[in-house]
N, C-alpha and C positions, 0 to 999 in steps of 0.2 A: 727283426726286433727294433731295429733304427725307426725304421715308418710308422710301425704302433706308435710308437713312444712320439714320433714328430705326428700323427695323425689325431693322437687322444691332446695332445699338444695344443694343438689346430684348435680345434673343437670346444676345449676348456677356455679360449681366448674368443671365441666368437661368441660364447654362451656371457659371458664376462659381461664384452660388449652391448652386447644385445641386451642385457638383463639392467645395465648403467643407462643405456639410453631412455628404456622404459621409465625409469627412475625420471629421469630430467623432462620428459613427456607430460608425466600426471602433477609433476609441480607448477608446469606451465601452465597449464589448464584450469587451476583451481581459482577459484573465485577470490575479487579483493575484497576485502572488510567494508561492508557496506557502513557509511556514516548514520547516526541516531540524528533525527531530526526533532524530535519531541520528550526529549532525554530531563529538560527543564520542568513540564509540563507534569500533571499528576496522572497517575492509573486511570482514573474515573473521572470524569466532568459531568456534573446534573446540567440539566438544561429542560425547558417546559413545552408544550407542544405552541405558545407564543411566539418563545422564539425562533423555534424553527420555522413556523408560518410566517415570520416576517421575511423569509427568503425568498420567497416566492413574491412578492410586492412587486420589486424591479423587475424590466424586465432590460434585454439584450443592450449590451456595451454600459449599462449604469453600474455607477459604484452602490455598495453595499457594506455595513459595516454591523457585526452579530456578538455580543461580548458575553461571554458564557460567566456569567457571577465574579466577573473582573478577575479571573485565572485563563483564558483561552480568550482570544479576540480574533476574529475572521473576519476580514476586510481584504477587499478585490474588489472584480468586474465581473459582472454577469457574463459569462460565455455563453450562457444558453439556457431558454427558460419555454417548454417545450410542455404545450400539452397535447401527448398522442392521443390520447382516448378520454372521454367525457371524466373518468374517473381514475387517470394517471397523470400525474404530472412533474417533469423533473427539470431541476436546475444544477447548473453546473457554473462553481466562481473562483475565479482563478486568484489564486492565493500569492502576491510578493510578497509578502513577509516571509512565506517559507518557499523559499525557491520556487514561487510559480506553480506549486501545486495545484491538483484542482480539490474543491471539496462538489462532492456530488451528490446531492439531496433529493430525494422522491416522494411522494406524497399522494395514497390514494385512499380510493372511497371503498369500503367493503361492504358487502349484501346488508346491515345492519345504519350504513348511510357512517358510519366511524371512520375519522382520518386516521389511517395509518404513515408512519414515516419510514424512511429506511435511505441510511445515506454511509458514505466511507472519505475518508481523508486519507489515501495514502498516495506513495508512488513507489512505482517497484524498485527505484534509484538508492531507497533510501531503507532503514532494517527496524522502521517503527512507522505505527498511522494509528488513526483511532479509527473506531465501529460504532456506529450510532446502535443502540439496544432499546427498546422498550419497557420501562420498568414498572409504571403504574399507568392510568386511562392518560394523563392526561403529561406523565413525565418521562422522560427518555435519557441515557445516559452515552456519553464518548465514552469509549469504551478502550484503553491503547492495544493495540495487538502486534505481535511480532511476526515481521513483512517473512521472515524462514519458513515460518511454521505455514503460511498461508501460501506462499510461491516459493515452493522449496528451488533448489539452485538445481538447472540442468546441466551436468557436466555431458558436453556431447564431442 
């Protein structure tokens, strides 16, 4: 009866353990509160297909400066301003004012000869960016999105 008793003993103290350690495992693991970079910044920014075409002007290591209706202002350096295919063409400008982002802008031709745009301002560092959207022929909006929902966290 003595060894039962010191056996289930045992047993109840390893399961303890083991069950505590796991505990301190998955806290370790979890992800730290990513910082808001665009917290100041509104939901929505209109912007015209102007201004976006004026990013494309410069090209590689020139400054560039883009003022979205005096609420958003994007100024850098062209990283890169790249046309792969007669009818693709993308720039990428590295952002100091927000930590060195890049904002990454694309601009093509579709079967109808129409510029389309398509561009993103995040980094995955940080738990906000905007989405360039298409709203009418000729208007596009930033759009904020949250960086969770699009790169959700891999706990591996």
């Amino acid at each position: 009866m003595k060894n039962l008793a010191t056996t289930i003993l045992m047993a109840l103290l390893i399961l303890l353990a083991a069950s505590s350690f796991a505990q301190q495992a998955s806290t370790e693991r979890s992800s730290p509160v990513k910082p808001f970079l665009f917290s100041q910044f509104p939901d929505v920014i209109n912007c015209t297909t102007s201004q976006l075409n004026s990013f494309f002007a410069s090209g590689q290591g020139q400054n560039i400066n883009v003022s979205f209706n005096n609420i958003l202002t994007l100024a850098g350096f062209v990283k890169s301003n790249l046309a792969k295919y007669s009818n693709l063409q993308t720039v990428v400008i590295q952002l100091p004012a927000f930590n060195n982002i890049l904002f990454s802008l694309s601009k093509r031709t579709d079967e109808q000869n129409d510029i389309i745009y398509a561009g993103h301002l995040f980094n995955s560092a940080y738990a906000d960016g905007y989405e360039l959207k298409k709203t009418g022929k000729e208007n596009y909006q930033l759009i904020k999105i949250s960086m969770e929902k699009i790169l959700p966290t891999c706990n591996q």
